[in-house]
PARO-932294 format. One line per 10 residues: number of its first residue (from 1); their letters; for each residue x negated, y negated, z negated of N, C-alpha, C. Coordinates in Angstrom, 3 decimals. Layout:
// PARO-932294
NUM> a> X/Y/Z/X/Y/Z/X/Y/Z | ...
//
This chain:
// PARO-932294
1> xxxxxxxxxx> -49.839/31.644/-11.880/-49.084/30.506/-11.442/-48.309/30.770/-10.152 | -47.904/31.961/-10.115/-47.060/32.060/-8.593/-45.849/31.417/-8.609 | -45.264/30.895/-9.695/-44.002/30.416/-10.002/-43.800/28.714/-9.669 | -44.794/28.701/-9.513/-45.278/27.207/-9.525/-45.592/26.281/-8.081 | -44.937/25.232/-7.950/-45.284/24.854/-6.321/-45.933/23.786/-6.426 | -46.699/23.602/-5.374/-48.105/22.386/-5.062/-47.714/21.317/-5.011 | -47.308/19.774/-5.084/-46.597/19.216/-4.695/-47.346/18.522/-3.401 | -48.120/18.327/-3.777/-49.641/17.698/-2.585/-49.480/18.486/-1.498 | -49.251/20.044/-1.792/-48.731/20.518/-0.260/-47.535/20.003/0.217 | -46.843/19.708/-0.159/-45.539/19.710/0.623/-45.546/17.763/1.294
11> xxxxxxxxxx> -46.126/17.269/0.754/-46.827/16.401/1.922/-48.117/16.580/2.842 | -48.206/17.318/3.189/-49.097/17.891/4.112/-48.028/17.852/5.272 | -47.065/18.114/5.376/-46.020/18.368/6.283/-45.749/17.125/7.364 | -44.566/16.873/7.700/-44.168/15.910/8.632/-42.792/15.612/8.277 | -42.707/14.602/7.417/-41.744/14.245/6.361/-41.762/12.898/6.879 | -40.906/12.196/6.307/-41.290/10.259/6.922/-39.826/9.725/5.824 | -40.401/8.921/5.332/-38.940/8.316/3.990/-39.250/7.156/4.789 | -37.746/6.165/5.610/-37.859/4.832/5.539/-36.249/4.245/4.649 | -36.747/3.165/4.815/-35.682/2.294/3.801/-35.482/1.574/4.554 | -33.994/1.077/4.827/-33.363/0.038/5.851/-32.228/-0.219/4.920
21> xxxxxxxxxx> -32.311/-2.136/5.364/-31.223/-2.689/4.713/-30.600/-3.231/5.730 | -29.615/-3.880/5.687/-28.790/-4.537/6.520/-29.007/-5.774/6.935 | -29.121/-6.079/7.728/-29.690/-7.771/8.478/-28.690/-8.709/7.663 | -28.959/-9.756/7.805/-27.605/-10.256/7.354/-26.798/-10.864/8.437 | -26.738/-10.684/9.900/-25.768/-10.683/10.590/-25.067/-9.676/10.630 | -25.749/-8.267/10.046/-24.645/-6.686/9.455/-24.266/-6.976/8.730 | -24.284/-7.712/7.274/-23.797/-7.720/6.458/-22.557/-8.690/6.032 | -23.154/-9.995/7.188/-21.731/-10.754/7.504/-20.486/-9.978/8.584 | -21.251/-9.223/9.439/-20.245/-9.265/9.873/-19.392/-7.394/9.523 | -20.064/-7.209/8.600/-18.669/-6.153/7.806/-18.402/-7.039/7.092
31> xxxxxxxxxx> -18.374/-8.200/5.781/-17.984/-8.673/5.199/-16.597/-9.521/5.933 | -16.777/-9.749/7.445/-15.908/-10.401/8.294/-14.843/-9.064/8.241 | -14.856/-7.791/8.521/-14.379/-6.943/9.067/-13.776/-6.672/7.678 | -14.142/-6.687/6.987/-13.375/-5.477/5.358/-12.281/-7.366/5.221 | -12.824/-8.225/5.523/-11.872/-9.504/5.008/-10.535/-9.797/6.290 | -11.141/-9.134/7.358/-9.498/-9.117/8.344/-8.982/-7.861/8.265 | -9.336/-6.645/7.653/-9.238/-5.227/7.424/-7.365/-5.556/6.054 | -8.294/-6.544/5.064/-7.217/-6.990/3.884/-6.024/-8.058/4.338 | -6.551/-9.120/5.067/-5.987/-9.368/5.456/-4.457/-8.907/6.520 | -4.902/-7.746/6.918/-3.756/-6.713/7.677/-3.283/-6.220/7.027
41> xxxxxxxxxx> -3.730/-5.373/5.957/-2.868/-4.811/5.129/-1.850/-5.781/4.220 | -2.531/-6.936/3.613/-1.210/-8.090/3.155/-0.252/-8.231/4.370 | -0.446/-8.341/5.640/0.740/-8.857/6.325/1.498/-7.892/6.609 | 1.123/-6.647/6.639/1.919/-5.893/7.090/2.737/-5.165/5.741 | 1.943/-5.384/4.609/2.681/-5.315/3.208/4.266/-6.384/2.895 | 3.717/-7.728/3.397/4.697/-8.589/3.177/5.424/-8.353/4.435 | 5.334/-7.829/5.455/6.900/-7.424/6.436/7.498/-6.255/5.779 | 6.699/-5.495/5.167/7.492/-4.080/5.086/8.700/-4.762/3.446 | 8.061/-5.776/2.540/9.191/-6.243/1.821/10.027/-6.895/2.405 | 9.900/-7.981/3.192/10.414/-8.412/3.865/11.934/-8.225/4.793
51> xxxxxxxxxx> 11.464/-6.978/5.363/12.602/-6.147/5.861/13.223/-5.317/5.050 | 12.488/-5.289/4.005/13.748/-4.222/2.878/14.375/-5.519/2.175 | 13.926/-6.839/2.152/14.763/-7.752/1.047/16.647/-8.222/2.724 | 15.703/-8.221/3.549/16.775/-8.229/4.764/17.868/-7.408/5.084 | 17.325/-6.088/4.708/18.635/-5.026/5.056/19.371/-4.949/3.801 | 18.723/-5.712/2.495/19.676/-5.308/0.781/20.632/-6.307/1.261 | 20.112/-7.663/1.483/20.909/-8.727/1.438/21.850/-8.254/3.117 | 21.616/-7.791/4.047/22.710/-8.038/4.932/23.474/-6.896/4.008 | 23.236/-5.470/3.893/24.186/-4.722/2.980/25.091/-5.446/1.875 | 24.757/-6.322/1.293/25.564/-6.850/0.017/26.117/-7.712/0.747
61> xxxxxxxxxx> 25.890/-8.432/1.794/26.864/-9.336/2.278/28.236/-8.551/3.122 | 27.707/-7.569/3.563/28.490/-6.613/4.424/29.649/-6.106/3.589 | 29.196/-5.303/2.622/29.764/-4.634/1.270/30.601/-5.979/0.546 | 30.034/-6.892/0.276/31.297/-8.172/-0.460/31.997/-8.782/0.544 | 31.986/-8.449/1.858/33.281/-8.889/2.814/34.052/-7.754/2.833 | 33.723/-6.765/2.820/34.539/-5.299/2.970/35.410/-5.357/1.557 | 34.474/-5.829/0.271/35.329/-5.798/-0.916/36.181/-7.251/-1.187 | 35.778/-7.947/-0.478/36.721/-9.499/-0.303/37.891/-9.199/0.477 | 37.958/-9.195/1.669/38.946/-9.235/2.586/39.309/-7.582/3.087 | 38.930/-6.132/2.928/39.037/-4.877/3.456/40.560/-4.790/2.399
71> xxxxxxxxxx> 40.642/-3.357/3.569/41.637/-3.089/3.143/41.816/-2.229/2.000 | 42.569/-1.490/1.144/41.669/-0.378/0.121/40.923/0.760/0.345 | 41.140/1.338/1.749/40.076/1.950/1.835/39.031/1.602/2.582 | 38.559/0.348/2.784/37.417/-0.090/3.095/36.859/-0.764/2.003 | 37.290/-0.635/0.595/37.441/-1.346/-0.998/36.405/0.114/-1.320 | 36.947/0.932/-1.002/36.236/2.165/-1.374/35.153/2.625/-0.932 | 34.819/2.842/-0.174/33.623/2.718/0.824/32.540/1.822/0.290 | 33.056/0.293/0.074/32.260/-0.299/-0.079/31.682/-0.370/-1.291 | 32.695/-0.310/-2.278/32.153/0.011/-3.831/31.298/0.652/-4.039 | 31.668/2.163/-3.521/30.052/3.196/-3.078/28.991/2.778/-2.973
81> xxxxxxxxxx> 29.018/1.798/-1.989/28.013/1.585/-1.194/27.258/0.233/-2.041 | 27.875/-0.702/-2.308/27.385/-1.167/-3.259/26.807/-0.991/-4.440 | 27.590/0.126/-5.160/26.879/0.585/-6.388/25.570/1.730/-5.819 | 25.524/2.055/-4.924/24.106/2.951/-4.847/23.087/1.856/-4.036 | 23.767/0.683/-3.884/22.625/-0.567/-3.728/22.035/-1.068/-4.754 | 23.172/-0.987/-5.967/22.616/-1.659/-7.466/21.642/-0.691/-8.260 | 21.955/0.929/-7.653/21.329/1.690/-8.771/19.892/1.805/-8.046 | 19.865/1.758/-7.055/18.598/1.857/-6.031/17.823/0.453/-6.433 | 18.504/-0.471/-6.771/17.729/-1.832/-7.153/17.165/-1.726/-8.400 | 17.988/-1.047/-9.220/17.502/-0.813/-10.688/16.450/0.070/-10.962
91> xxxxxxxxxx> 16.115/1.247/-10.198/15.771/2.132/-10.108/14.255/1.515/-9.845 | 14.253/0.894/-8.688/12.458/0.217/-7.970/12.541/-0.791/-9.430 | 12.889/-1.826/-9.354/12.695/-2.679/-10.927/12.110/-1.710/-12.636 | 13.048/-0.604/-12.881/12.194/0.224/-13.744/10.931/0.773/-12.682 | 10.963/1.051/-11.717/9.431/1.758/-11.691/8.321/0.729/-11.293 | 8.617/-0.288/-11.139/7.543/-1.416/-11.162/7.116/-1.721/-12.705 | 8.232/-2.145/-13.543/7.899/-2.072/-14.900/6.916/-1.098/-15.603 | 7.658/0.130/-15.589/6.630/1.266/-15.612/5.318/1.457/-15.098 | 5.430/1.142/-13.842/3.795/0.929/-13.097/3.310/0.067/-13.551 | 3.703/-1.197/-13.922/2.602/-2.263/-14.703/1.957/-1.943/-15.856
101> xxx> 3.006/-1.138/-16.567/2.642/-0.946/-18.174/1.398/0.461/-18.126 | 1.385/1.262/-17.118/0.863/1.821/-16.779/-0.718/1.752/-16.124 | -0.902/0.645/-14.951/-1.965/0.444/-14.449/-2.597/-0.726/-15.629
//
């Protein structure tokens, strides 16, 4: 039996198993912490759309005065600039689609 180990020896040793749970003033107060943790991430989620729905719309307002009242080559410019606003819009709209059908 040399292959073989004692198990009774190996508590002979100086071993110690404890079990600890969380008080429940620990457990409220990570439950406080992971709930203002989400809470930050929504607000700072809804500024970061926020400021991209702000800079499309001042761009398209910018871009349809340039194509209202500009001259033709500020007609040009802006067309550009407008159409890589529309394809950039189209572009996030398919990949949200895609990501839904996906997750």
């Amino acid at each position: 039996m040399p292959n073989q180990i004692d198990l009774n020896d190996l508590g002979k040793g100086k071993y110690a198993l404890s079990i600890e749970s969380d008080t429940p003033e620990d457990a409220a107060a990570r439950r406080q912490e992971r709930t203002e943790e989400a809470k930050h991430r929504r607000r700072i989620h809804f500024l970061i759309i926020l400021l991209a729905i702000v800079l499309v719309l001042a761009s398209v307002f910018w871009c349809g005065n340039a194509l209202l009242t500009g001259s033709p080559d500020d007609k040009k410019w802006a067309s550009t600039i407008a159409a890589a606003i529309v394809s950039a819009i189209c572009s996030g709209l398919i990949g949200v689609a895609i990501g839904q059908r996906a997750g």
